[in-house]
FITIZA-569907 format. One record per residue (C-alpha): residue number from 1; residue in one letter; x, y, z. Coordinates in pm, 1 decimal, always signed. Last residue first. Example, Ala and Ser with C-alpha at 12.3 -4.5 7.8 and 13.67 -1.06 7.14 Angstrom:
BEGIN
<pt n="2" res="S" c1="+1367.0" c2="-106.0" c3="+714.0"/>
<pt n="1" res="A" c1="+1230.0" c2="-450.0" c3="+780.0"/>
***
This chain:
BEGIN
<pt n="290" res="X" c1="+2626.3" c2="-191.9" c3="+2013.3"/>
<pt n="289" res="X" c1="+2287.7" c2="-106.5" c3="+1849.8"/>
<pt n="288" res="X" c1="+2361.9" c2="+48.8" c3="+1505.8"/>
<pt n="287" res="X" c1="+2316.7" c2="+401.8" c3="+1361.8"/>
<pt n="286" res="X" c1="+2626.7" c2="+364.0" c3="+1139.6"/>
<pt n="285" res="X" c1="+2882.7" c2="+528.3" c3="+1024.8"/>
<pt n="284" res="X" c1="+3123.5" c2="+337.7" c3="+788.9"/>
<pt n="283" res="X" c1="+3512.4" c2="+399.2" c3="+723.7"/>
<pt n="282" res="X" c1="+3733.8" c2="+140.1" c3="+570.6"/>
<pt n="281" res="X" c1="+3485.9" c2="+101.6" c3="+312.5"/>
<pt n="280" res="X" c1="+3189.9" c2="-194.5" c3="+232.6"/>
<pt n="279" res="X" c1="+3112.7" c2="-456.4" c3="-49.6"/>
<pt n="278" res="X" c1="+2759.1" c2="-631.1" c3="-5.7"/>
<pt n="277" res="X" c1="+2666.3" c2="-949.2" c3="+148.9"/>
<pt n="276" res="X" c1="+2948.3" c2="-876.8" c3="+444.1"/>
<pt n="275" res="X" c1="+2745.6" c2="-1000.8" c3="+754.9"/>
<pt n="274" res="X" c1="+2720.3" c2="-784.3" c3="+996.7"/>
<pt n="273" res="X" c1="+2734.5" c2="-870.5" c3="+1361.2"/>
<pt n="272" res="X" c1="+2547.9" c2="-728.2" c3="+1649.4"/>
<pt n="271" res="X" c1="+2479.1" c2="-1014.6" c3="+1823.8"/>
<pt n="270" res="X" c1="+2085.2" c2="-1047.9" c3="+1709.8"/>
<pt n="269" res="X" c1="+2176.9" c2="-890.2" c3="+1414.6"/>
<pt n="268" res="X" c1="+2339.6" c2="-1252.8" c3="+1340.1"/>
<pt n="267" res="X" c1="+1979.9" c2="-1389.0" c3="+1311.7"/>
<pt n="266" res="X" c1="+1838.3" c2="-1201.6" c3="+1043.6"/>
<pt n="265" res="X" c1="+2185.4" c2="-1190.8" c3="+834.2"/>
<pt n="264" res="X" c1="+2205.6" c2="-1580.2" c3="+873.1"/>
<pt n="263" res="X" c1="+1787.7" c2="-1615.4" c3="+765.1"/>
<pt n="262" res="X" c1="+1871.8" c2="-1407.5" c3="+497.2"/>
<pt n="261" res="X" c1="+2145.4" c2="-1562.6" c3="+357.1"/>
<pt n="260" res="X" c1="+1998.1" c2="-1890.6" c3="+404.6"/>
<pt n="259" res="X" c1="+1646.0" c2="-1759.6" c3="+208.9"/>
<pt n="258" res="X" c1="+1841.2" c2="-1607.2" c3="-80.9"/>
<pt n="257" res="X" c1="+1715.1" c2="-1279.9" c3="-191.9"/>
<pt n="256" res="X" c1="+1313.1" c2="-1171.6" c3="-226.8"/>
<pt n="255" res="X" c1="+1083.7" c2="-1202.7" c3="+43.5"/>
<pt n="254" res="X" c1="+733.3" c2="-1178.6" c3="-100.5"/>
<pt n="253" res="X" c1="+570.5" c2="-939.1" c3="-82.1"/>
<pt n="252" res="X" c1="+254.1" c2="-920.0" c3="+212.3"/>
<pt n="251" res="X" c1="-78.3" c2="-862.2" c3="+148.4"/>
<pt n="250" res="X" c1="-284.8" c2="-817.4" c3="+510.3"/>
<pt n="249" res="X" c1="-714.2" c2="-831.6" c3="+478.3"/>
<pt n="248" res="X" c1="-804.1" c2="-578.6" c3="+774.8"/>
<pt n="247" res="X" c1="-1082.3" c2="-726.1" c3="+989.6"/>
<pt n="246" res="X" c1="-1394.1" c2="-502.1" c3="+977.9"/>
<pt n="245" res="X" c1="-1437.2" c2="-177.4" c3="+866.8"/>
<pt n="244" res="X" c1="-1154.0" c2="-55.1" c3="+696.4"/>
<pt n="243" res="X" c1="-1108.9" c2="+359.4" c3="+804.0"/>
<pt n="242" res="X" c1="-725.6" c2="+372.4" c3="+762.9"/>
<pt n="241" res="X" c1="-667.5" c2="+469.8" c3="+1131.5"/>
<pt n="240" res="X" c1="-912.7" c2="+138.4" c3="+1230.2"/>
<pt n="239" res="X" c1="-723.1" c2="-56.3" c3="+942.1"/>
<pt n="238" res="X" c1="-355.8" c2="+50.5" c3="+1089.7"/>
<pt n="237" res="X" c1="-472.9" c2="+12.3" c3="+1475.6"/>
<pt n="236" res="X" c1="-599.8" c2="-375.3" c3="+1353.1"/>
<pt n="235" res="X" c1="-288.8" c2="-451.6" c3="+1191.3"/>
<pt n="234" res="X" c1="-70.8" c2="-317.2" c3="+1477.0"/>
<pt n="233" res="X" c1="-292.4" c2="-524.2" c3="+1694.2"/>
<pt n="232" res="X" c1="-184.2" c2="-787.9" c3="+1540.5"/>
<pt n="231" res="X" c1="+194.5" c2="-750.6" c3="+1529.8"/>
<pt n="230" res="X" c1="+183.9" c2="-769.4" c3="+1886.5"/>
<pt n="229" res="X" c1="+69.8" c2="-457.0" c3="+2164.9"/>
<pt n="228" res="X" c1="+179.8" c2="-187.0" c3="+2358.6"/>
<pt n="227" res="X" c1="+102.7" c2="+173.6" c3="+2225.9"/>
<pt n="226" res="X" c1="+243.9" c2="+505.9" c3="+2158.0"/>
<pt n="225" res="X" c1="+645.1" c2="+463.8" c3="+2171.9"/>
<pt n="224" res="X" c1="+935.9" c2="+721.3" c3="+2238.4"/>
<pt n="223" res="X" c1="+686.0" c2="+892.3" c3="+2481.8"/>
<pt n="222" res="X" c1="+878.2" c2="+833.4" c3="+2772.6"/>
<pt n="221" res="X" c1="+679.7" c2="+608.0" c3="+2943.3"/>
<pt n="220" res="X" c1="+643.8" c2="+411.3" c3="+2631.1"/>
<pt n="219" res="X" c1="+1009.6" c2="+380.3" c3="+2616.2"/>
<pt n="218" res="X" c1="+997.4" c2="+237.8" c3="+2896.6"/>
<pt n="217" res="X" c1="+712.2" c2="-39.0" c3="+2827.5"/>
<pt n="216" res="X" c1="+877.8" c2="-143.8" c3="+2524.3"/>
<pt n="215" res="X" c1="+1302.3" c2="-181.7" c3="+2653.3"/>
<pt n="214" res="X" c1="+1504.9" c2="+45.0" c3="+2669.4"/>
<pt n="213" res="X" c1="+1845.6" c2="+141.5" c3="+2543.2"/>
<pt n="212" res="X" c1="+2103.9" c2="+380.6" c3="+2578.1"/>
<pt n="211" res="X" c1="+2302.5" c2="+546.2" c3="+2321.9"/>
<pt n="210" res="X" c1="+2322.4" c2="+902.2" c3="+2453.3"/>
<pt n="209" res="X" c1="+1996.8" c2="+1039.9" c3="+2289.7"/>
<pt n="208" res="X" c1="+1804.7" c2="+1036.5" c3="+2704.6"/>
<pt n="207" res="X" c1="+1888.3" c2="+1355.3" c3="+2760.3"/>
<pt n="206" res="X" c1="+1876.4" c2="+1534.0" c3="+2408.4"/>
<pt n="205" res="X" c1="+1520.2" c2="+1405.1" c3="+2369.4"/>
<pt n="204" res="X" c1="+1406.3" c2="+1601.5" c3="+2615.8"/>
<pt n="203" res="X" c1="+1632.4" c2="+1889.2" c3="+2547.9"/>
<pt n="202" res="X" c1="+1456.9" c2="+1860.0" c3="+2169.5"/>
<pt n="201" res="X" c1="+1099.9" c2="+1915.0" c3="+2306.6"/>
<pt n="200" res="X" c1="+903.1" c2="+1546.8" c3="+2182.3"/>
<pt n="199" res="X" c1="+650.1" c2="+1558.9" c3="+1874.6"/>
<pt n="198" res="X" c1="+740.4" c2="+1192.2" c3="+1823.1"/>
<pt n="197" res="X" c1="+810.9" c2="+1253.9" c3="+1481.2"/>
<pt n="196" res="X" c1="+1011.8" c2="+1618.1" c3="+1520.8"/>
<pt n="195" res="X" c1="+1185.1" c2="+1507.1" c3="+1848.3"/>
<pt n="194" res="X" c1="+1294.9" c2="+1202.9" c3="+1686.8"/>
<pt n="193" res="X" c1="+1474.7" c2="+1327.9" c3="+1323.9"/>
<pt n="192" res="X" c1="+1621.3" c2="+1637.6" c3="+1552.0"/>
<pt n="191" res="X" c1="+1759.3" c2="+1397.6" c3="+1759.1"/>
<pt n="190" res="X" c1="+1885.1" c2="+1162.0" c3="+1470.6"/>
<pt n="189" res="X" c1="+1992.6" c2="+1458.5" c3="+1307.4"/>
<pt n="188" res="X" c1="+2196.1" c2="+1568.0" c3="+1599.0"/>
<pt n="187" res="X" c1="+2360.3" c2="+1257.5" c3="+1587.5"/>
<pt n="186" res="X" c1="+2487.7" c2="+1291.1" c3="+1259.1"/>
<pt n="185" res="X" c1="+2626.4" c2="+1611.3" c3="+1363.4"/>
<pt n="184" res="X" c1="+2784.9" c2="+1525.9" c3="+1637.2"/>
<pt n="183" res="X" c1="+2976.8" c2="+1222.8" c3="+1433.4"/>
<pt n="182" res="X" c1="+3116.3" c2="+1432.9" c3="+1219.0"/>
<pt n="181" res="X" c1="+3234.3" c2="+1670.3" c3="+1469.3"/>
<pt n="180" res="X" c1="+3435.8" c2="+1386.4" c3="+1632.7"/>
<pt n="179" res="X" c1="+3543.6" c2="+1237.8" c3="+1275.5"/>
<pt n="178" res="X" c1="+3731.5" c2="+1576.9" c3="+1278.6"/>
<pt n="177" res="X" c1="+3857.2" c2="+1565.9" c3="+1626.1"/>
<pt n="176" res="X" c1="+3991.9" c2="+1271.7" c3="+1580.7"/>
<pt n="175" res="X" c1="+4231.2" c2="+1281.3" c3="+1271.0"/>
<pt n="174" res="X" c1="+4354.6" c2="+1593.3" c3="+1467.4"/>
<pt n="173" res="X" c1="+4421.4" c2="+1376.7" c3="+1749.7"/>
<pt n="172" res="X" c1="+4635.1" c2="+1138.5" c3="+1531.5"/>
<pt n="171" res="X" c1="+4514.8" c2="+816.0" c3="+1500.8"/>
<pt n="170" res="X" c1="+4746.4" c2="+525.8" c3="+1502.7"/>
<pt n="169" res="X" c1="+4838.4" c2="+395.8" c3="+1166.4"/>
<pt n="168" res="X" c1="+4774.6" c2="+86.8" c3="+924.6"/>
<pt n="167" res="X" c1="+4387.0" c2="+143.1" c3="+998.4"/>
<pt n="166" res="X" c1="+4373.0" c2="+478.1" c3="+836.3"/>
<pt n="165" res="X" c1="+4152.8" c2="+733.5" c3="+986.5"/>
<pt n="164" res="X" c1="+4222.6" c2="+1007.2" c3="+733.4"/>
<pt n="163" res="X" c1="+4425.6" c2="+878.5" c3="+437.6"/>
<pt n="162" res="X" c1="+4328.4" c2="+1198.2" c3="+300.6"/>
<pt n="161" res="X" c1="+4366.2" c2="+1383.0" c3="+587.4"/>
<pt n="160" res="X" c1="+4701.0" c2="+1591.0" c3="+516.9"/>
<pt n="159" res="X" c1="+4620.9" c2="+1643.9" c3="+147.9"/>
<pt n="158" res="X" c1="+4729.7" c2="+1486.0" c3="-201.8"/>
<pt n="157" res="X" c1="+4854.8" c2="+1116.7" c3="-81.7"/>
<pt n="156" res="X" c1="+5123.8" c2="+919.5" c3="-75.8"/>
<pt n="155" res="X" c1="+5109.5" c2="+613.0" c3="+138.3"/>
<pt n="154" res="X" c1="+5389.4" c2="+342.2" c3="+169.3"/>
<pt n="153" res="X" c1="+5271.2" c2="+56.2" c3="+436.1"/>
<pt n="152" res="X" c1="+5511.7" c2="-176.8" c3="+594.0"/>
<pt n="151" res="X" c1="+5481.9" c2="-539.7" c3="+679.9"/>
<pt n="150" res="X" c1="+5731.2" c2="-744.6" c3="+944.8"/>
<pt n="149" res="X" c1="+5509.5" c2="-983.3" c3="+1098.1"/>
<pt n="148" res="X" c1="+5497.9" c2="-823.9" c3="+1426.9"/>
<pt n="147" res="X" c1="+5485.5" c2="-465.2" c3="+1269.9"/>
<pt n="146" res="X" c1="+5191.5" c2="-545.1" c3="+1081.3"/>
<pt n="145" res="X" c1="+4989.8" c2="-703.1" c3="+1373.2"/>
<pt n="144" res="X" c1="+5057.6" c2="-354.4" c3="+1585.1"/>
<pt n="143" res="X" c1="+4957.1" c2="-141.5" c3="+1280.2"/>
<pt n="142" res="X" c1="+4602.8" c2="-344.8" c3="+1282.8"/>
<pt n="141" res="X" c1="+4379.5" c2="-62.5" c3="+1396.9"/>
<pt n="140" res="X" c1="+4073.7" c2="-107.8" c3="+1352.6"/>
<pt n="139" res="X" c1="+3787.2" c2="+231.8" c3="+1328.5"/>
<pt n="138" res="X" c1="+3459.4" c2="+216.7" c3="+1427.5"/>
<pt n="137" res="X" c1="+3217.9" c2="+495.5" c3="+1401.9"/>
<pt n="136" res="X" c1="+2890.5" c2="+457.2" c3="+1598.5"/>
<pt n="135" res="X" c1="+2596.4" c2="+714.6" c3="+1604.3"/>
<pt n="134" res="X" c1="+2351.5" c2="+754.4" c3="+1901.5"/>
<pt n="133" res="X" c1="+1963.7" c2="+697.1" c3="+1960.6"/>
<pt n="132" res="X" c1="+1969.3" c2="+341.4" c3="+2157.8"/>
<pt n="131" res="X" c1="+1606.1" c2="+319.5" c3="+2160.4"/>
<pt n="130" res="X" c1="+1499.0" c2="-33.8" c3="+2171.6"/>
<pt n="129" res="X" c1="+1465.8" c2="-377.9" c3="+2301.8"/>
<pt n="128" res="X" c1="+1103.0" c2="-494.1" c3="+2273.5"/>
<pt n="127" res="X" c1="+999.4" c2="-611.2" c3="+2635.0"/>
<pt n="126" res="X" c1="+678.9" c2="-463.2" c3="+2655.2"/>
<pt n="125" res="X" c1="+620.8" c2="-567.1" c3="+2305.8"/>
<pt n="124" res="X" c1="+609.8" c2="-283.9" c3="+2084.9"/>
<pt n="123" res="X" c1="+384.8" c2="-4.7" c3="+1862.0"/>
<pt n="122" res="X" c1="+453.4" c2="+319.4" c3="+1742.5"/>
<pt n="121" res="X" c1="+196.0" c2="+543.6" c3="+1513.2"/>
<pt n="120" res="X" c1="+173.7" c2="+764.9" c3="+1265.2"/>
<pt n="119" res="X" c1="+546.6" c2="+649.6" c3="+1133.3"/>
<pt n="118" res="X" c1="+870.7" c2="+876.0" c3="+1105.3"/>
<pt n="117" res="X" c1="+1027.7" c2="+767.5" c3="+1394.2"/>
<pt n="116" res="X" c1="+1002.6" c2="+391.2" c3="+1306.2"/>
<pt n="115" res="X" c1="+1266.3" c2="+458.1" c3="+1052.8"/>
<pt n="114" res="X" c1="+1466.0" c2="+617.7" c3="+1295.4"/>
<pt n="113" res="X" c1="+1425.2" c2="+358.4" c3="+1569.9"/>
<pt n="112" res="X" c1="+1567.4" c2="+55.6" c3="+1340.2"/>
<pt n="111" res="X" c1="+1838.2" c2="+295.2" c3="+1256.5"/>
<pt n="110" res="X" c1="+1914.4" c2="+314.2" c3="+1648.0"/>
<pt n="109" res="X" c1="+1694.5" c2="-2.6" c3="+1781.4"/>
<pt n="108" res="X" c1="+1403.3" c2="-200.8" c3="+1712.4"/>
<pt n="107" res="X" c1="+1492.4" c2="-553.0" c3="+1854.8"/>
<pt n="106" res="X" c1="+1227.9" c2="-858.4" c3="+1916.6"/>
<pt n="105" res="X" c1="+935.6" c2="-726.3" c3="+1735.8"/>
<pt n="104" res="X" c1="+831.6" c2="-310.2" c3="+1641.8"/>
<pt n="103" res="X" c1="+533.4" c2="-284.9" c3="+1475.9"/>
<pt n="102" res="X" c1="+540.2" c2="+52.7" c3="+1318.9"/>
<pt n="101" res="X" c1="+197.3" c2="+184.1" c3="+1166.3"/>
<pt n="100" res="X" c1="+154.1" c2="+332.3" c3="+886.7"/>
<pt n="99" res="X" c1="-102.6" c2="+603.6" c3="+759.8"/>
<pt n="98" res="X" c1="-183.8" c2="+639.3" c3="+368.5"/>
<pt n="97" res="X" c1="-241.8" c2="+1039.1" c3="+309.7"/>
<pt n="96" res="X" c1="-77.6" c2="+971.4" c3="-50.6"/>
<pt n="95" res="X" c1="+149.6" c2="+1231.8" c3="-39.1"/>
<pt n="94" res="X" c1="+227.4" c2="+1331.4" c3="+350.3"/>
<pt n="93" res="X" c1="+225.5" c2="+961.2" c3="+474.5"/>
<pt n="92" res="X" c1="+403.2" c2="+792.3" c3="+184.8"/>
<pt n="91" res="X" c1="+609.6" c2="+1089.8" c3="+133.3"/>
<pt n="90" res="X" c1="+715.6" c2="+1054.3" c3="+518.5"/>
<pt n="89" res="X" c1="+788.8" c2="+693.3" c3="+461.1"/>
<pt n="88" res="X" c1="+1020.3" c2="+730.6" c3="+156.1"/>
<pt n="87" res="X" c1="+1220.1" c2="+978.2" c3="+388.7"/>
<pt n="86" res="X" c1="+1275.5" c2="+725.8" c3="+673.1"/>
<pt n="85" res="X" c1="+1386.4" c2="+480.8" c3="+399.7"/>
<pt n="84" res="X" c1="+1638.3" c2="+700.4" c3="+243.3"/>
<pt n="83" res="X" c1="+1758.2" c2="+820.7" c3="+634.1"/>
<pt n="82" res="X" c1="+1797.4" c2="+427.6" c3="+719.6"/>
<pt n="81" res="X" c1="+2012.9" c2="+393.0" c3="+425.9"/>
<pt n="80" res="X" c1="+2228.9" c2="+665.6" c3="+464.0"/>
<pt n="79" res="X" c1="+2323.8" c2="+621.3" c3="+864.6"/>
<pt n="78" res="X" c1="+2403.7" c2="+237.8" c3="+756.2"/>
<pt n="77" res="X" c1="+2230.7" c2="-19.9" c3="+1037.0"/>
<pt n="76" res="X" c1="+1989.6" c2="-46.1" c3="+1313.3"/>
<pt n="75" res="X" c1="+1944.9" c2="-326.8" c3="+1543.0"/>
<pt n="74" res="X" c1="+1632.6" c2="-487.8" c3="+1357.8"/>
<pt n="73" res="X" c1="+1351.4" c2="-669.4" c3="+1411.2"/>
<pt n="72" res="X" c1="+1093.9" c2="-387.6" c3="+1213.2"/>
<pt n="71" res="X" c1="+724.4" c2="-474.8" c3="+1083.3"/>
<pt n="70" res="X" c1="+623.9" c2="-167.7" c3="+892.7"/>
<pt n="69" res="X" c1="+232.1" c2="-214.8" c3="+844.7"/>
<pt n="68" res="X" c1="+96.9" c2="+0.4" c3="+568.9"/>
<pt n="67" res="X" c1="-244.5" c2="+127.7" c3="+505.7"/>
<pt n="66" res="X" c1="-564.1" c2="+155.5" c3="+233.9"/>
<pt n="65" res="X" c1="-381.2" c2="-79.9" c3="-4.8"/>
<pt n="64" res="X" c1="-632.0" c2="-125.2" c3="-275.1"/>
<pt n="63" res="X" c1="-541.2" c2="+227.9" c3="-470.3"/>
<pt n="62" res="X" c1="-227.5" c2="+97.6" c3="-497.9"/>
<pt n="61" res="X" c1="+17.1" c2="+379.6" c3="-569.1"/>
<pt n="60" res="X" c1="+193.3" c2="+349.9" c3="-231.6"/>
<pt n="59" res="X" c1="+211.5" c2="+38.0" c3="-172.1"/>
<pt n="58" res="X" c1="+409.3" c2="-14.7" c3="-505.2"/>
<pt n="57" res="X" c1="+624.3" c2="+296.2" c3="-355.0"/>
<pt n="56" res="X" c1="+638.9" c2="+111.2" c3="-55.4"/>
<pt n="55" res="X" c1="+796.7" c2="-214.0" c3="-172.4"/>
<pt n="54" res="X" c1="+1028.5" c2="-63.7" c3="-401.5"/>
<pt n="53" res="X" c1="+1192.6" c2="+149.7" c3="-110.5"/>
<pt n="52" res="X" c1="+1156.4" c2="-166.6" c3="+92.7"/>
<pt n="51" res="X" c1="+1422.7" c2="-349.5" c3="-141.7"/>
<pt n="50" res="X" c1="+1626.4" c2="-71.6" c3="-207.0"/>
<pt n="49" res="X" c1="+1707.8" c2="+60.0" c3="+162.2"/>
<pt n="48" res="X" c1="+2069.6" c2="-104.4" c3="+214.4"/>
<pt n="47" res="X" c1="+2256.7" c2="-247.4" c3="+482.2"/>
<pt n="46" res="X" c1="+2001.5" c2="-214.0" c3="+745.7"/>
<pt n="45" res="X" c1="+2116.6" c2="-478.2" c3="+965.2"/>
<pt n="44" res="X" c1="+1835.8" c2="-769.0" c3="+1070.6"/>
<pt n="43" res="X" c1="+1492.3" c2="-763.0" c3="+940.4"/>
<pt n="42" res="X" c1="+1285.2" c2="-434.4" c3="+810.2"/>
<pt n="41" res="X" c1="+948.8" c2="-599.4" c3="+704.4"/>
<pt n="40" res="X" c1="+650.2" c2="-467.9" c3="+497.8"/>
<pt n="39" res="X" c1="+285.2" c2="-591.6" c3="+553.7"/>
<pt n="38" res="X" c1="-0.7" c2="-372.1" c3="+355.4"/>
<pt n="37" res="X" c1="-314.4" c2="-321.3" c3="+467.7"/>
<pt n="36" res="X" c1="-594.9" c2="-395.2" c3="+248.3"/>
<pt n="35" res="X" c1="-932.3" c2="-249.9" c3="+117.6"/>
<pt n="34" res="X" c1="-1097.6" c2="-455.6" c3="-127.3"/>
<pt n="33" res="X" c1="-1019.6" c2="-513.5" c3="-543.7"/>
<pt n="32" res="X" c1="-864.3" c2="-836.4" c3="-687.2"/>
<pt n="31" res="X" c1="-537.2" c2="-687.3" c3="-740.5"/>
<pt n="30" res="X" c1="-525.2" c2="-748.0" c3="-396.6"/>
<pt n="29" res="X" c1="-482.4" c2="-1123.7" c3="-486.8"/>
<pt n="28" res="X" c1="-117.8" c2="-1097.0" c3="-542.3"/>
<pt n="27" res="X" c1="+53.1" c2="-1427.8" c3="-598.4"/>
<pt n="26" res="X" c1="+97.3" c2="-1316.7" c3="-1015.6"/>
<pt n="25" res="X" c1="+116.9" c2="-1714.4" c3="-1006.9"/>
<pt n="24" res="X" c1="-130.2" c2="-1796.9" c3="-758.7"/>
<pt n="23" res="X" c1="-351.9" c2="-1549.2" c3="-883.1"/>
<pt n="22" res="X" c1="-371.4" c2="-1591.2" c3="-1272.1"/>
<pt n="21" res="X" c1="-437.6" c2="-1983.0" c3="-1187.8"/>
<pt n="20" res="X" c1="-724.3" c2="-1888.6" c3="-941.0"/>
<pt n="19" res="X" c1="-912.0" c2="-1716.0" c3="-1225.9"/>
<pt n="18" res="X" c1="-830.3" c2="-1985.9" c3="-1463.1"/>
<pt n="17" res="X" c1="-932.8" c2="-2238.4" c3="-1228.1"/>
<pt n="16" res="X" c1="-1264.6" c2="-2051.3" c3="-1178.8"/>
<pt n="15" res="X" c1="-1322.7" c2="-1975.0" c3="-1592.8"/>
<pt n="14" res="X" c1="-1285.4" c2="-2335.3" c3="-1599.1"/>
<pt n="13" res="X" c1="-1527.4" c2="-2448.4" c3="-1346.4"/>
<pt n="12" res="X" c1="-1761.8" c2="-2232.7" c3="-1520.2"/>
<pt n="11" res="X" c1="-1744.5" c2="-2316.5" c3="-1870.7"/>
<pt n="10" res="X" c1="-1762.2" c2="-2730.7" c3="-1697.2"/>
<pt n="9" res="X" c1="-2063.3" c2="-2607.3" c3="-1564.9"/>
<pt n="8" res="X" c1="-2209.9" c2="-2476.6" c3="-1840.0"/>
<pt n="7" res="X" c1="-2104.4" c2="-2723.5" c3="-2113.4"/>
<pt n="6" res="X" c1="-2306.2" c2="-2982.3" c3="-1856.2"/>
<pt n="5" res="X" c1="-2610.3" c2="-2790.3" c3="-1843.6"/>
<pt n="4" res="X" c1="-2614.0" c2="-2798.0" c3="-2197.6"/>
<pt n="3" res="X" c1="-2539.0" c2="-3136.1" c3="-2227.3"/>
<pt n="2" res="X" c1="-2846.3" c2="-3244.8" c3="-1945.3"/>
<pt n="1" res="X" c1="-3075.4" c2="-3017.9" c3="-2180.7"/>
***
């Protein structure tokens, strides 16, 4: 009787540390079942939307994940990228009904706003930096430097502005004028972008879209955010909208990439620099704080 009992409860232990084993190394226990909000994070320059593209599709199609957190420190980044992941999040909302919540932390600015634009709900510290709805284009100029140590440059080309804004050169007005109108209509995307998720008349938005920033409790006053709070009561807003009774349980992926590089990129958005991970062109738009 004593070895039987004894089979059984080793049986048992085993099953348990084989149960444990499959989640620690899948580390994903909401395959286990339950109702779960989902953590993602937007840190530093948006240089590229791949990485939380993935993450909310996955979110998206798990029948366990009930709502999403988007956690954003960031001062904006690449005009494309930040419309990809703005557009991932409205198919998130409008397909699978799954609400998200923005939790904005140190710096949500410019692309870091857009994104958060198309959320259910907006939440920040009262002194969050953000705002700073406008479009940056910057453009060196190193014919000076050239000329001092004695280097020419030979361009043939098939049109008049196909070496348009070309740093061996100063800009010609023409030149101008066309990355002007660019630019204009980039940034009336990002107003259009804002007064259709914040539900905000366009002149409104117009006003106060000329790069500026604020900081949490403004832009609260001016509708650009819904709600003060931490990271934790975006949670808690996100289970309450999602219907979880209770306290939420939060899965969060894990941060893929190379810790130091991410750690430099996180903390260099801090003064607005941009660290060259990936290759870049002469020319690059960018909703960025300055």
């Amino acid at each position: 009787m004593r070895r039987t009992w004894l089979i059984i409860s080793v049986a048992v232990s085993l099953s348990l540390l084989l149960l444990f084993s499959l989640a620690f190394s899948f580390g994903r226990w909401e395959r286990f079942g339950g109702s779960k909000v989902a953590l993602i994070t937007v840190e530093g320059v948006i240089l590229d939307s791949k990485e939380v593209i993935e993450q909310l599709e996955k979110h998206r199609t798990n029948p366990t994940v009930k709502a999403i957190v988007l956690r954003i420190n960031s001062p904006g980044g690449g005009v494309a990228p930040s419309q990809e992941i703005y557009e991932e999040i409205l198919k998130t909302r409008t397909t699978n009904k799954k609400p998200i919540v923005t939790s904005m932390g140190s710096v949500a600015a410019s692309g870091g706003y857009y994104i958060a634009s198309a959320t259910d709900v907006i939440m920040a510290n009262p002194g969050t930096i953000t705002g700073s709805i406008g479009v940056l284009l910057q453009v060196p100029n190193i014919s000076g430097l050239m000329q001092k140590i004695g280097v020419k440059s030979v361009v043939v080309k098939s049109g008049q502005h196909k070496d348009l804004a070309s740093p061996t050169r100063e800009m010609t007005e023409a030149e101008r004028q066309i990355l002007q109108s660019m630019l204009d209509d980039v940034h009336g995307q990002f107003i259009d972008v804002v007064a259709k998720g914040r539900q905000l008349d366009r002149k409104k938005v117009e006003a106060i879209a000329d790069g500026r920033i604020f900081s949490g409790r403004e832009a609260q006053s001016i509708g650009l955010v819904d709600q003060l709070g931490n990271l934790q009561d975006a949670i808690e807003r996100a289970g309450l909208l999602a219907g979880i009774s209770g306290k939420p349980t939060v899965i969060e992926e894990r941060k893929k990439g190379l810790f130091l590089i991410d750690l430099l990129r996180g903390s260099m958005s801090l003064f607005n620099m941009e660290l060259p991970i990936y290759p870049s062109s002469t020319l690059s738009v960018n909703y960025l704080l300055w």
